[in-house]
C-alpha positions in Angstrom: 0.0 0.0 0.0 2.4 2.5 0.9 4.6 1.8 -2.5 1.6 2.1 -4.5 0.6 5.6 -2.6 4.7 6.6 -2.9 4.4 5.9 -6.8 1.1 7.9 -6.7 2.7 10.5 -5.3 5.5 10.8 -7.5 2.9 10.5 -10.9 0.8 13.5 -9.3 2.4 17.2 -9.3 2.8 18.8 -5.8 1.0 16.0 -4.2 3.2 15.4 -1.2 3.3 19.2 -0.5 -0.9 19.5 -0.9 -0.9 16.6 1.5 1.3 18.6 3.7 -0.8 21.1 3.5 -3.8 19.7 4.3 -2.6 18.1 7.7 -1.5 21.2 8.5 -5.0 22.5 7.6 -6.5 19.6 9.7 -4.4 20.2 12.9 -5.1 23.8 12.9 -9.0 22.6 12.6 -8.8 20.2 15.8 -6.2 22.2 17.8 -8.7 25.6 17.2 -11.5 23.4 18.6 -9.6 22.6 21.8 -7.9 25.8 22.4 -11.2 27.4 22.2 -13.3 24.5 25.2 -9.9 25.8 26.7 -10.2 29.5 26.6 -14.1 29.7 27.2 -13.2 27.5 30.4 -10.7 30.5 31.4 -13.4 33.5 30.1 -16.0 32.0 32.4 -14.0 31.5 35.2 -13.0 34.8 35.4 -16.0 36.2 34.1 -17.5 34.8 37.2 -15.3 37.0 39.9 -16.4 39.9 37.8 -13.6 42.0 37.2 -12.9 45.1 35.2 -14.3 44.3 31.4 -11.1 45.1 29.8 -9.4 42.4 32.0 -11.6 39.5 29.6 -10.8 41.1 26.3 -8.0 39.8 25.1 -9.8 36.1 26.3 -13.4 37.2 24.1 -11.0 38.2 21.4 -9.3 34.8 21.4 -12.6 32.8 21.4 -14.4 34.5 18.6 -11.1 34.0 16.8 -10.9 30.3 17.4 -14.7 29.6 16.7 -13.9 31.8 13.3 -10.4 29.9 12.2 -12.0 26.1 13.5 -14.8 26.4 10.8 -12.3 28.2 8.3 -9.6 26.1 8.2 -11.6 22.8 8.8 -13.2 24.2 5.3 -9.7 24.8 3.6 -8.6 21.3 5.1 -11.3 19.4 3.3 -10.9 21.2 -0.1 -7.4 20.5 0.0 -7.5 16.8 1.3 -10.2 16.0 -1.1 -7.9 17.7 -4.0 -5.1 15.6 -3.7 -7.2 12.4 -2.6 -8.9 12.6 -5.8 -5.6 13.6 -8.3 -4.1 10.5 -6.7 -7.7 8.3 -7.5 -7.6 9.9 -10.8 -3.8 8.9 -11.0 -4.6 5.2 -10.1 -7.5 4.5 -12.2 -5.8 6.2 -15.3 -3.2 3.6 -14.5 -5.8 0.8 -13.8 -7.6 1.6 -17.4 -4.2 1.8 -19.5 -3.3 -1.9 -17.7 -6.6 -3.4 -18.9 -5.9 -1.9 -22.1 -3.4 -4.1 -22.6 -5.1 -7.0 -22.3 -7.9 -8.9 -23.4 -11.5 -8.8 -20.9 -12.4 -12.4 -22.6 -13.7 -14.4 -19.7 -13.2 -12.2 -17.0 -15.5 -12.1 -14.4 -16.9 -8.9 -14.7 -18.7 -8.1 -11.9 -15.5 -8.1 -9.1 -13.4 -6.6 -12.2 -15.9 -3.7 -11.8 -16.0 -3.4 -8.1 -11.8 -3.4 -8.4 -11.6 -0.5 -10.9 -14.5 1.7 -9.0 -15.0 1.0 -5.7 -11.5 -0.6 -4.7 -9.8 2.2 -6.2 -11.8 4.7 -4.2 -10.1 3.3 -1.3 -6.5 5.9 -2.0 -9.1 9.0 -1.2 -10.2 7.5 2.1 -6.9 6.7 2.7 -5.5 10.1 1.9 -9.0 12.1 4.0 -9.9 9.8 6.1 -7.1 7.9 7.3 -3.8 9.8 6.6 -5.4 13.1 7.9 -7.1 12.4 11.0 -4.1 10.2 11.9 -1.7 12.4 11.5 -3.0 15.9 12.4 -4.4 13.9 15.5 -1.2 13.2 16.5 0.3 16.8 16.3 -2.9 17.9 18.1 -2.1 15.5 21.1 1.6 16.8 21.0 0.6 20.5 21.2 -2.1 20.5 23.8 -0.1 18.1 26.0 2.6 20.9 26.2 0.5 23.6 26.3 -1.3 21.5 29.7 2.2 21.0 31.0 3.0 24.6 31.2 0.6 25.0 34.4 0.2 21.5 35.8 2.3 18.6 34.0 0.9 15.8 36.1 -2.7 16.6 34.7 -0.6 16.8 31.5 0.9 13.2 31.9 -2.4 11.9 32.7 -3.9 14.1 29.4 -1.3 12.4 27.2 -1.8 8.8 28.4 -6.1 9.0 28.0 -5.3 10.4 24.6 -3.2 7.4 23.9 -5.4 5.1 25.0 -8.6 6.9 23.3 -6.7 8.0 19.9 -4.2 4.9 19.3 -4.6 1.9 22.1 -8.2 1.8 21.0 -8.5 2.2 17.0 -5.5 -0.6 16.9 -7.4 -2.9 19.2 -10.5 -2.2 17.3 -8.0 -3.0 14.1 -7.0 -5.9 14.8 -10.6 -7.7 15.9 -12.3 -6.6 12.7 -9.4 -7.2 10.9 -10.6 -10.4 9.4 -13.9 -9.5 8.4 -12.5 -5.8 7.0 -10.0 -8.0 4.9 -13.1 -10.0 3.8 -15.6 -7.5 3.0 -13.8 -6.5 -0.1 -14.2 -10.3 -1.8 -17.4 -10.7 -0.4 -18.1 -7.4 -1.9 -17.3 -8.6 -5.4 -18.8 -11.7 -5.1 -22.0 -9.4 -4.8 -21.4 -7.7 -7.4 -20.4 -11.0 -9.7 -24.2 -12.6 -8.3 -25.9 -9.4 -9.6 -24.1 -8.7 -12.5 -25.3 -12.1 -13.6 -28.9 -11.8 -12.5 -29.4 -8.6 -14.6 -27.6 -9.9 -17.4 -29.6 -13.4 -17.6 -32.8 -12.6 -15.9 -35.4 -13.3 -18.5 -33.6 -16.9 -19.4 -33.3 -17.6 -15.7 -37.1 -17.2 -15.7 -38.0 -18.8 -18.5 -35.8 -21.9 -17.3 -37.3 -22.2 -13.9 -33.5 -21.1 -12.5 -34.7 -18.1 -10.8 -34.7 -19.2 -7.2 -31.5 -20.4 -7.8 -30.1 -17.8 -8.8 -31.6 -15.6 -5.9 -30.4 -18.0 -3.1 -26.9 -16.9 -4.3 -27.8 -13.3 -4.0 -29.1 -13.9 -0.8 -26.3 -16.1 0.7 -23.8 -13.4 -0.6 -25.8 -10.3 0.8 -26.3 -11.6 4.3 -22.5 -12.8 4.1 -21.7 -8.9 3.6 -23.7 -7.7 5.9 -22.6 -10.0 8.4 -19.0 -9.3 7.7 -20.4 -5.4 8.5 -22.1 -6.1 11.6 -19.1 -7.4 12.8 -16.9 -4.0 12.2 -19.8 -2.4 13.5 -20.1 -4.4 16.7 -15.9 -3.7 17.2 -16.0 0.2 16.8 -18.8 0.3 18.9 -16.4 -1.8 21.6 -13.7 0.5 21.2 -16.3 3.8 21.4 -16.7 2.4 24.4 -13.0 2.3 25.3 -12.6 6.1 24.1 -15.5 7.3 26.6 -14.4 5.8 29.5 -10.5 7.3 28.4 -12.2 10.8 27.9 -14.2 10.7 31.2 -11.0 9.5 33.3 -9.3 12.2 31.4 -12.0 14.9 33.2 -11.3 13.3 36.5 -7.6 13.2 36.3 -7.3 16.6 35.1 -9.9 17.9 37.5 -7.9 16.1 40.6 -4.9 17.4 39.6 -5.8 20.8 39.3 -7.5 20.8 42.4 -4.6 19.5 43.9 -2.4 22.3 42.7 -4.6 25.1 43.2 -4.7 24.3 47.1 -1.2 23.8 46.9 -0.8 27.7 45.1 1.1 25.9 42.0 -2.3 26.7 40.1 -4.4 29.9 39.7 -8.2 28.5 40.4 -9.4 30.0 36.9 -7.2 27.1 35.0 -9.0 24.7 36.9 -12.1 24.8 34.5 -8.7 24.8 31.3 -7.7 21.4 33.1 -11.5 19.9 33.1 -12.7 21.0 29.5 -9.8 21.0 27.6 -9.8 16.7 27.8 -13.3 16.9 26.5 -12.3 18.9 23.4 -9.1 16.7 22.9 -10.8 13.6 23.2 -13.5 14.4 20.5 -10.9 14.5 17.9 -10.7 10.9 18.3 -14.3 10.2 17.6 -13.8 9.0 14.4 -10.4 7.2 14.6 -11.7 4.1 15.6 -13.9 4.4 11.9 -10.3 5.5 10.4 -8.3 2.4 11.4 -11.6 0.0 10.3 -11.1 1.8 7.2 -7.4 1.7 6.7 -7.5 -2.2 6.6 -9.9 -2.3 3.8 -7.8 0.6 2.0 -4.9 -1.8 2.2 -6.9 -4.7 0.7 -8.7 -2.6 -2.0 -5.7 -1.2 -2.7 -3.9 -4.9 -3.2 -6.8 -5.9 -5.4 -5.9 -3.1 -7.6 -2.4 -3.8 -7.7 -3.1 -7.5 -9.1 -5.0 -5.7 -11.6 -2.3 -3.3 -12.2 0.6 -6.6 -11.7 -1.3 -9.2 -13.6 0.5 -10.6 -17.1 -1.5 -9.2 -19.8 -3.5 -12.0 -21.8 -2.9 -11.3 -25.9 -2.6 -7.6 -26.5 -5.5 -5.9 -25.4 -6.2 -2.4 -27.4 -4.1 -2.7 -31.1 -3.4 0.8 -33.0 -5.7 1.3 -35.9 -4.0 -0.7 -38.8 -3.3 1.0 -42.2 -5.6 0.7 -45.0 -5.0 -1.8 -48.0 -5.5 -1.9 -51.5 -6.1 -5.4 -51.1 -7.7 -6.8 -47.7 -7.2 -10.4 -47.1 -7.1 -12.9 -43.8 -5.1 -15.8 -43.8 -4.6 -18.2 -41.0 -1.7 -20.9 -42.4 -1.6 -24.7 -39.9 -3.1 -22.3 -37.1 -3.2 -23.7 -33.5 -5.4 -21.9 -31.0 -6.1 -21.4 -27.1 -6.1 -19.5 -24.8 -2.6 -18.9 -22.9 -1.5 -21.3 -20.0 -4.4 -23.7 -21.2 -4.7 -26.6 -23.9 -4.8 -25.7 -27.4 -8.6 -26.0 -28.7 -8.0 -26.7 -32.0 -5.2 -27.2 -34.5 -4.2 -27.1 -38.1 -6.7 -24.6 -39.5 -6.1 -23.4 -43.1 -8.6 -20.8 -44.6 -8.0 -17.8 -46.8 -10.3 -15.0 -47.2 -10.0 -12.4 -50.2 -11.7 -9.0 -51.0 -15.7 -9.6 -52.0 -15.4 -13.4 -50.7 -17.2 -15.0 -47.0 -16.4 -17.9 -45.1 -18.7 -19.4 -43.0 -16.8 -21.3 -39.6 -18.9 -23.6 -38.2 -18.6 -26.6 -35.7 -20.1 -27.4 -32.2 -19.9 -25.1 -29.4 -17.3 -25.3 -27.0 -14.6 -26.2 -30.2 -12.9 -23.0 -30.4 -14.9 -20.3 -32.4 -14.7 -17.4 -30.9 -11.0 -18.2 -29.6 -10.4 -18.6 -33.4 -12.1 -15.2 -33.8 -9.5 -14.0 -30.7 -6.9 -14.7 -32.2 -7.5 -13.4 -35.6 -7.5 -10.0 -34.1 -4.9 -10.3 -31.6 -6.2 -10.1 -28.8 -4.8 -13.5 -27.8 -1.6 -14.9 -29.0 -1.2 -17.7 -31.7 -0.4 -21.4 -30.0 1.1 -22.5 -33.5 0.9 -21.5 -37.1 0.6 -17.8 -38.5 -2.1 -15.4 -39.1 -2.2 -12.8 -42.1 -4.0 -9.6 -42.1 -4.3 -7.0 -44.7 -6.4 -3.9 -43.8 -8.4 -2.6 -40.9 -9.8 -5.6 -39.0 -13.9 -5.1 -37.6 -15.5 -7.4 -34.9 -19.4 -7.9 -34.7 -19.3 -9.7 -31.5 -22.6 -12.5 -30.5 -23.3 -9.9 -27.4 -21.8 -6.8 -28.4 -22.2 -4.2 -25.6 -25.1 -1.3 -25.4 -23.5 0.9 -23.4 -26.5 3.3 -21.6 -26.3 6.7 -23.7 -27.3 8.0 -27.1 -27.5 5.9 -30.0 -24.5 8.5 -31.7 -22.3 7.7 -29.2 -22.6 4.1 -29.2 -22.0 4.1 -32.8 -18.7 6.3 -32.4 -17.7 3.1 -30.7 -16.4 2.3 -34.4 -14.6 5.6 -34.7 -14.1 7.6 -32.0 -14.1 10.9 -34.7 -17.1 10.6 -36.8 -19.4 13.4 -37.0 -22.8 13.6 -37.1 -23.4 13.0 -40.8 -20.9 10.0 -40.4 -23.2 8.6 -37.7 -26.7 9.2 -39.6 -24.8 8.0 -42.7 -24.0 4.3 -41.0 -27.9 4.6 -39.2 -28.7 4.6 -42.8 -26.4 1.8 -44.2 -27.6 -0.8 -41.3 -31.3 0.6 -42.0 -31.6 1.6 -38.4 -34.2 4.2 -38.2 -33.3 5.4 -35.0 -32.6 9.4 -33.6 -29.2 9.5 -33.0 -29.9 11.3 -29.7 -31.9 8.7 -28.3 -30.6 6.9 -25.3 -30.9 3.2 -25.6 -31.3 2.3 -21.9 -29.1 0.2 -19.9 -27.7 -2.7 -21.9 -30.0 -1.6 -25.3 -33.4 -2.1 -23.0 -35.1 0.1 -25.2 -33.9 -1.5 -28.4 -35.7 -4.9 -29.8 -32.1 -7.5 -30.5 -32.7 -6.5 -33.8 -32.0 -3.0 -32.8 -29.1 -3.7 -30.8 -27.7 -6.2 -33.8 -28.1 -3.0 -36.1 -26.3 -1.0 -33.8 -23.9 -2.8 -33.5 -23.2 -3.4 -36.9 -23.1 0.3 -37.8 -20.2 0.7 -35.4 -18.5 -1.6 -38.6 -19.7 1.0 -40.9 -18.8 4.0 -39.7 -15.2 2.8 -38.9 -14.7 1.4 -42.1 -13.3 -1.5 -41.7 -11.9 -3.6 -44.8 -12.4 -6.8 -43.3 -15.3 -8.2 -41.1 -15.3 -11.2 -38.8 -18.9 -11.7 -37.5 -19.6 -14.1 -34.4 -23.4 -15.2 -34.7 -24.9 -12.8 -36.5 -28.1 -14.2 -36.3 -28.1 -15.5 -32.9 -31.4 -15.0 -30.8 -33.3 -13.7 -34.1 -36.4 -14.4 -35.3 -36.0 -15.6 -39.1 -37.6 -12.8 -40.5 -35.9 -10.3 -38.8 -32.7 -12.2 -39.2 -32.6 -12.5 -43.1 -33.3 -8.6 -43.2 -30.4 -8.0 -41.1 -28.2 -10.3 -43.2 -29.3 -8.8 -46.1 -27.8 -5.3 -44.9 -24.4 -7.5 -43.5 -24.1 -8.6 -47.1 -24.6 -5.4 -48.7 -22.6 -3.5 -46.1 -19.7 -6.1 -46.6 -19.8 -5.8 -50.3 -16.3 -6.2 -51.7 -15.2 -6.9 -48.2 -13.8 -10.5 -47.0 -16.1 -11.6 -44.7 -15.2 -14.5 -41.5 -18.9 -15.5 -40.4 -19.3 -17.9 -37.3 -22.6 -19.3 -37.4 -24.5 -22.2 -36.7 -27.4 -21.1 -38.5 -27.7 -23.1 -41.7 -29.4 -19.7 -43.4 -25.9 -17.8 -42.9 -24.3 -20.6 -43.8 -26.3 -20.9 -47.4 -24.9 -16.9 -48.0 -21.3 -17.6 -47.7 -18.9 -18.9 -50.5 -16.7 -21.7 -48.6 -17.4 -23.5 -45.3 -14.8 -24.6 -42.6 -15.5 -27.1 -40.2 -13.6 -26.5 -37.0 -13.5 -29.7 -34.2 
């Protein structure tokens, strides 16, 4: 954790000096709050003997300057923490994105991959404001008031310093270390959530329709009630430890008050700092309140924080994003004695030959499970070659089974396919793939308010506006009814025209359009 924050650092201009800055902020916060319980103590002592006004105004000067600066700088403090807490998140998840760039999502499980690259990377700005912070500026504060106690009575200080040890650090590690189990594990469990429903909203309808559905709720239920578990356990320890800072802070009062009694009989002690020594431990010891909170959520920083890294450590599988390749006169695919799989497993398949040329299709076919898609992988790149070679001429398009409907406008999930069309480039594909959609309409999440026809469409014209010289098409047809699948072949054919044209399928109607058929498995 503390490399990963260090390289943060380093990748983020002036970050160690606004982090500086902002515990200094912070400890001019806390310490204004107890220098100003400690000077309103004083003001009403004296007040009470009722001397000569001019005698209390340097006193009413001082408090209306502490409760000013206490609300200023705790202001300034939180703009400044949450700055740099959120250049470093920015920092991290730029870093997180351009590592899963580099490699291939195939197979992932996307639901925890989502929880790691949003919520588990939100853990550097609570460790930065609410754990770095409060830690540190609570520790100055401690060191300042305990000196500023020992000045008129240093056994009340000594007995200050000790509760505040107990309250502020004793306590928050204690609390730490009990939870620290179920903190580690709320971050899993967490993702396992998020895996459960990630699947249910994906797969609802067939779940349904296949009588899975209670199933498939059990497991949301089982992983809810784990989680929330694992959170009553935290929440049972920092209510132990709350505990343990109360009693600290009312022993504090009664330390402080017995000690200063002690010294004013003894004359060591003018009776006005008395009510200083008594209300001075209660204003220290609400600093703390939330330290406890902080340590709780410094273990699960520490653990998000190691998810990321894994993220950010893991070998990259095949090569992820691939720079636009250069236009050809002459687009062709190739694939000579190929050998496919994915890496660190057993090949699928082996020895495929099949040459595709400008204005020709190839239909792959063969059972599922044999290697299609991985065939389609591999083709463009995004997962090495086990044997053999692969030949590409010209800009290489994907029309994935379940290409993703990302929840905006219809023109900017066409952009998908180039990233600079314009307007007229987007209404010009809408037209091509006969979509007669506004381009400003949003599509809901996951294409909800598209039919699949729709979404295929869409998808498709993400092909056409990037124009791409050769296609490779993974079930065009899949989860279409016939009629609505032969018009959208019709508009694949005639958008492909001239192009050469991979088609998985197992839809004998595809199958019938291309020129050649390879049997894979």
């Amino acid at each position: 954790m503390i490399d990963l924050l260090t390289r943060l650092l380093r990748a983020t201009p002036s970050g160690g000096p606004r982090i500086a800055l902002a515990v200094l902020l912070a400890f001019l916060a806390s310490f204004s709050s107890v220098a100003l319980m400690g000077v309103s103590g004083w003001l009403l002592s004296r007040a009470a003997e009722h001397p000569p006004v001019m005698y209390l105004t340097a006193a009413a000067v001082m408090v209306r300057a502490f409760g000013i600066s206490r609300g200023v700088f705790r202001y300034l403090e939180r703009l400044v923490g949450h700055d740099v807490g959120l250049r470093l998140q920015s920092a991290l998840r730029l870093d997180t994105y351009a590592t899963l760039a580099r490699t291939t999502l195939l197979g992932r499980r996307r639901g925890d991959l989502l929880t790691r690259v949003v919520a588990d990377v939100d853990a550097v700005l609570d460790l930065v404001v609410r754990v770095l912070l409060p830690f540190l500026s609570g520790l100055f504060v401690i060191l300042a008031t305990t000196v500023v106690i020992g000045v008129f009575a240093w056994p009340a200080a000594v007995a200050l310093l000790l509760s505040a040890l107990v309250a502020g650090a004793l306590a928050p590690w204690l609390a730490a270390r009990l939870s620290a189990r179920a903190d580690a594990a709320s971050l899993p469990a967490r993702g396992e959530l998020a895996n459960v429903v990630h699947e249910l909203a994906r797969t609802a309808p067939d779940l349904v329709a296949y009588g899975a559905d209670t199933a498939a709720l059990d497991r949301l239920t089982i992983a809810d009630a784990r989680l929330r578990d694992i959170d009553a356990r935290a929440a049972w320890t920092r209510g132990l430890a709350t505990a343990v800072q109360t009693l600290a802070a009312g022993l504090a009062v009664v330390t402080g008050l017995w000690f200063g009694t002690q010294a004013v009989r003894a004359g060591t002690l003018d009776h006005t700092m008395l009510a200083v020594l008594t209300l001075v431990p209660l204003a220290l010891h609400e600093v703390f309140n939330d330290f406890t909170k902080a340590a709780q959520t410094a273990t699960r920083a520490r653990v998000a924080l190691a998810r990321v890294r894994e993220v950010l450590d893991a070998p990259p599988v095949g090569s992820g994003d691939r720079a636009t390749a250069e236009r050809s006169d002459a687009p062709r695919l190739a694939v000579r004695d190929l050998a496919i799989g994915w890496p660190g497993a057993a090949p699928l398949a082996s020895g495929i030959d099949l040459e595709v040329g400008p204005g020709k299709s190839v239909a792959l076919v063969g059972p599922s499970g044999v290697g299609k898609t991985t065939l389609a992988a591999t083709v463009l790149g995004l997962i090495p070659a086990v044997a053999g070679t692969v030949e590409v001429e010209g800009r290489v398009g994907y029309l994935a089974q379940d290409a993703h409907v990302f929840s905006t406008s219809v023109a900017e999930n066409v952009k998908i396919g180039n990233r600079d069309a314009t307007g007229d480039d987007v209404a010009a594909a809408l037209d091509r793939v006969r979509l007669d959609l506004s381009p400003d309409r949003l599509v809901g999440e996951l294409g909800t308010a598209l039919s699949g026809g729709e979404q295929r469409r869409l998808a498709l014209a993400r092909l056409v506006v990037g124009e791409y010289q050769v296609l490779v098409l993974d079930e065009p047809s899949e989860h279409l009814d016939p009629e609505t699948a032969d018009a959208l072949l019709d508009d694949v054919w005639a958008s492909a025209s001239g192009l050469p044209l991979l088609v998985i399928t197992h839809d004998p109607a595809v199958v019938a359009r291309c020129d050649r058929v390879v049997h894979l498995g």
